[in-house]
C-alpha positions in Angstrom: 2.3 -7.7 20.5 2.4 -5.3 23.7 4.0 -1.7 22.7 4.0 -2.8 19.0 2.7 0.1 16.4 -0.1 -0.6 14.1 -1.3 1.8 11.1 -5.1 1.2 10.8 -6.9 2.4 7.4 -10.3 2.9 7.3 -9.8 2.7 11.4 -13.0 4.3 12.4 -15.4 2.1 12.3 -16.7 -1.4 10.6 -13.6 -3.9 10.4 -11.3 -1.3 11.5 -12.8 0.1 14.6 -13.1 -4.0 15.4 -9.5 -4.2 14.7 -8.3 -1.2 16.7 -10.1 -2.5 19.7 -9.0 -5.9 19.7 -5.1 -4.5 19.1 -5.8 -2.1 22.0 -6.7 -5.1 24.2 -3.4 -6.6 23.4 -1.3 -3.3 24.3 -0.7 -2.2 20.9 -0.4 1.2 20.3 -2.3 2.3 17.2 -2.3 5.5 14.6 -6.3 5.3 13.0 -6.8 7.1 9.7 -10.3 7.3 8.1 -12.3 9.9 6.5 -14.8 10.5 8.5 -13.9 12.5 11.1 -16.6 12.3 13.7 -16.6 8.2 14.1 -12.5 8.5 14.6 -13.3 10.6 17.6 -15.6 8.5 18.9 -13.5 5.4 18.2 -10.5 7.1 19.6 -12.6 7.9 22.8 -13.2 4.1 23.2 -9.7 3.4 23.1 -8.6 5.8 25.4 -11.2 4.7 27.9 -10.0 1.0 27.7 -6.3 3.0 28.0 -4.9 2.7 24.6 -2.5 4.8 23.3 -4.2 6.0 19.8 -4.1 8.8 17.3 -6.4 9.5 15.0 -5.7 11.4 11.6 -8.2 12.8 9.5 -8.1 11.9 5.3 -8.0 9.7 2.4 -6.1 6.9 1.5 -6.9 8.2 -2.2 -4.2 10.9 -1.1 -0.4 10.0 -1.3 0.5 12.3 1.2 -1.9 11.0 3.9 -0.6 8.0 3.6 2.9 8.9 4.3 1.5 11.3 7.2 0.1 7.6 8.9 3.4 6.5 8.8 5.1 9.3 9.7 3.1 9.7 12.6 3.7 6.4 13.9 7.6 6.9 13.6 8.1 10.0 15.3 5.7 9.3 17.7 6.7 5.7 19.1 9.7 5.1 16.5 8.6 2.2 15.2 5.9 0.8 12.5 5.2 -3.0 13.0 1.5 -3.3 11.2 -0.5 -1.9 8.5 -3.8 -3.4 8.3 -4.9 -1.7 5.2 -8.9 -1.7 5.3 -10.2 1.8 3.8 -12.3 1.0 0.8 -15.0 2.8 -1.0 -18.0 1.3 -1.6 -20.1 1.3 -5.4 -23.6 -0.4 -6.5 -23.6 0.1 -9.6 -23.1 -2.1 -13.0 -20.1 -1.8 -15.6 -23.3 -0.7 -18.3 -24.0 1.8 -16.0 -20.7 3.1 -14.1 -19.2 6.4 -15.4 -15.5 6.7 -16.4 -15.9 8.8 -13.1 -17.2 6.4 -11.1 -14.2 3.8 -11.8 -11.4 6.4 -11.1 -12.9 6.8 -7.9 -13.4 2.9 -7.0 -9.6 2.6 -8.3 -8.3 5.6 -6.7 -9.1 4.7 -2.8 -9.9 1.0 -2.7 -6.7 -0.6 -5.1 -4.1 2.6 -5.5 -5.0 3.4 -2.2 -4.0 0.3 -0.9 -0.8 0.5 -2.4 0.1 3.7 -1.4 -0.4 2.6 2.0 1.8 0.0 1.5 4.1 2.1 -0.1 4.3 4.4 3.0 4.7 1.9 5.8 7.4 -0.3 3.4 10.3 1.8 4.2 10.4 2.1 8.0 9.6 -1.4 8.2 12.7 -2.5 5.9 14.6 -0.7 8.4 13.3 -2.6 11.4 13.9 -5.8 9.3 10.4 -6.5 10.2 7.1 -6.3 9.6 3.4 -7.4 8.9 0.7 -6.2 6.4 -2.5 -7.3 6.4 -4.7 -6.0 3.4 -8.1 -6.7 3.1 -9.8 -8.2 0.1 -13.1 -10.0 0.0 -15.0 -13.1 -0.6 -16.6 -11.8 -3.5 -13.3 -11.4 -5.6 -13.6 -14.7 -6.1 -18.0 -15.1 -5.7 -19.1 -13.2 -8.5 -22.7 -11.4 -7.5 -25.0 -8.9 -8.8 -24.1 -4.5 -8.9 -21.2 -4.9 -7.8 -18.4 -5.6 -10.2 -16.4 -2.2 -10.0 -15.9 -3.2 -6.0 -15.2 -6.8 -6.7 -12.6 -6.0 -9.1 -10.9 -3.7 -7.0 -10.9 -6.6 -4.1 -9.3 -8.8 -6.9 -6.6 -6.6 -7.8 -5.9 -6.6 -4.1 -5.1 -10.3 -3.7 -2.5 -9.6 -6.7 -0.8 -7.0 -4.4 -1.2 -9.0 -1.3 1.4 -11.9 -3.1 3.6 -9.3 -4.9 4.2 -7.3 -1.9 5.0 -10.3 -0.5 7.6 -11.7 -3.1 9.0 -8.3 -3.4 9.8 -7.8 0.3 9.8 -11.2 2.2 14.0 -11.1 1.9 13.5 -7.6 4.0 11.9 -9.5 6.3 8.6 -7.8 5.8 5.0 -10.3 5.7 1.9 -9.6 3.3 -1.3 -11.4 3.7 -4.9 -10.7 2.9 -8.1 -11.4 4.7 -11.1 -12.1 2.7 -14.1 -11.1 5.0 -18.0 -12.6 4.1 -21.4 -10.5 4.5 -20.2 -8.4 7.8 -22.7 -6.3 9.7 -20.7 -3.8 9.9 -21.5 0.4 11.0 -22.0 0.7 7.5 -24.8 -1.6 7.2 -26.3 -0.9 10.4 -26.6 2.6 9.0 -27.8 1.6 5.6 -30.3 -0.8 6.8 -32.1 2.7 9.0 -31.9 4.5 6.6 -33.9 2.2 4.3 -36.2 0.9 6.6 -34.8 -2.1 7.4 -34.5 -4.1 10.7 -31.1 -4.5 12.2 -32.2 -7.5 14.1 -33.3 -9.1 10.8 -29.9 -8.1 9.0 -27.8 -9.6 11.9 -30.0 -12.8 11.0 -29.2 -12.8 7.3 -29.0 -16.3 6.1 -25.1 -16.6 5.2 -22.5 -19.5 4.0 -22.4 -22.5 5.5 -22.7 -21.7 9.4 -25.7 -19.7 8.3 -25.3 -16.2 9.9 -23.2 -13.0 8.7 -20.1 -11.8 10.3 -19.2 -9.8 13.7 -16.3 -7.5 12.6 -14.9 -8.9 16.1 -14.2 -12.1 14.3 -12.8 -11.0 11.3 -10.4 -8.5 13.4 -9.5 -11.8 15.1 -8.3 -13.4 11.9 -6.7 -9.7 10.9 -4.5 -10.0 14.3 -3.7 -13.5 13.8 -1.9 -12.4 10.0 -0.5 -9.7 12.2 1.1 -11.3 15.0 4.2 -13.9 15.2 1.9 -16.8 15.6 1.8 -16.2 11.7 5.5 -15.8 11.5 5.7 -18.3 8.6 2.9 -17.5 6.8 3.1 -14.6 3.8 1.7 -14.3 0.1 -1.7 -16.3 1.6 -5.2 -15.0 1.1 -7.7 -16.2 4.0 -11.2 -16.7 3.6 -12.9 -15.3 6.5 -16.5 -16.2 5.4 -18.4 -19.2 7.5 -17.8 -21.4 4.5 -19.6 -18.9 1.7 -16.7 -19.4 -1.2 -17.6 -23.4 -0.7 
């Protein structure tokens, strides 16, 4: 995978960050989008000290052109696009009896037409090549219902539907789709929520989860991400993996 060109979504931290680091190790080089502007800075500092070659682009997947601006950047940059690990989502708690027509356009508008139009921007250059991988990431809970959170875990469904019709669409241009269905993840994002309510970070890394009884590092899940991503997958496309210690079972 050395000198290979990955588009990272949501790139900044969580998943993403874990991903960009674990590609960086492998001599990838890496364009990083993500809304917030300050972690992409900071993640883009880490990659430059382990000697990455990264750039990090400021936005939403919510907006058409950004996405064509990741992939635009990767092309004229380094001439090539050979991933897109599509991981920006937005996040909502609340219940269908309780979510605003508002609410829903926004859960749609980043984490499902989002995800396509990121898709939809890498697609063409990597037709071209003849080659290439996505890896889009779903979740266990599209297929483990649970409590507040049914606007998300619709979203994630709707996902694994792209992930196998981008992949009958496009395997004849040579071009892989597969999604990655992470578990309970401690993630930035919940390190952050858990301070700011209170809660101890040493007790939420020890949440009780699935059947190997612990939650996720992003590390491993970027693991299974680079797998998807990487020729050792070559004949592997349409699949949705589970990445949960044994929760969906």
């Amino acid at each position: 995978m050395k000198d290979r060109v990955a588009v990272i979504t949501g790139g900044a931290a969580g998943i993403g960050k874990a991903c960009a680091i674990r590609f960086a190790h492998e001599g990838m080089r890496l364009v990083l989008g993500d809304v917030s502007g300050d972690d992409g800075e900071k993640t883009l500092q880490t990659l430059r000290e382990i000697g990455a070659e990264a750039v990090f682009e400021e936005g939403s997947i919510a907006d058409e052109a950004f996405c064509q601006r990741l992939a635009r950047v990767a092309d004229e940059r380094w001439g090539r696009l050979d991933v897109l690990v599509a991981n920006a989502a937005h996040r909502s708690f609340t219940r269908v009896i309780d979510a605003s027509a508002e609410e829903w356009d926004q859960m749609l508008a980043v984490n499902l037409k989002g995800t396509a139009l990121s898709c939809k921007a890498a697609l063409p250059k990597m037709i071209e090549q003849g080659r290439g991988s996505m890896v889009l990431l779903s979740s266990v809970h599209h297929a483990a219902a649970r409590k507040e959170m049914p606007l998300y875990d619709a979203t994630k469904s709707g996902i694994v539907s792209l992930t196998k019709s981008l992949a009958v669409d496009h395997a004849a241009d040579g071009v892989r789709v597969n999604a990655v269905c992470p578990g309970f993840t401690v993630t930035d994002y919940h390190i952050r929520k858990a301070i700011h309510e209170g809660r101890s970070v040493d007790a939420l890394k020890q949440t009780q989860m699935g059947l190997l009884g612990r939650p996720a590092d992003p590390s491993e899940i970027a693991s299974a991400i680079y797998f998807l991503a990487g020729d050792e997958s070559s004949y592997i496309t349409g699949e949705v993996l589970m990445v949960d210690g044994g929760f969906s079972i």
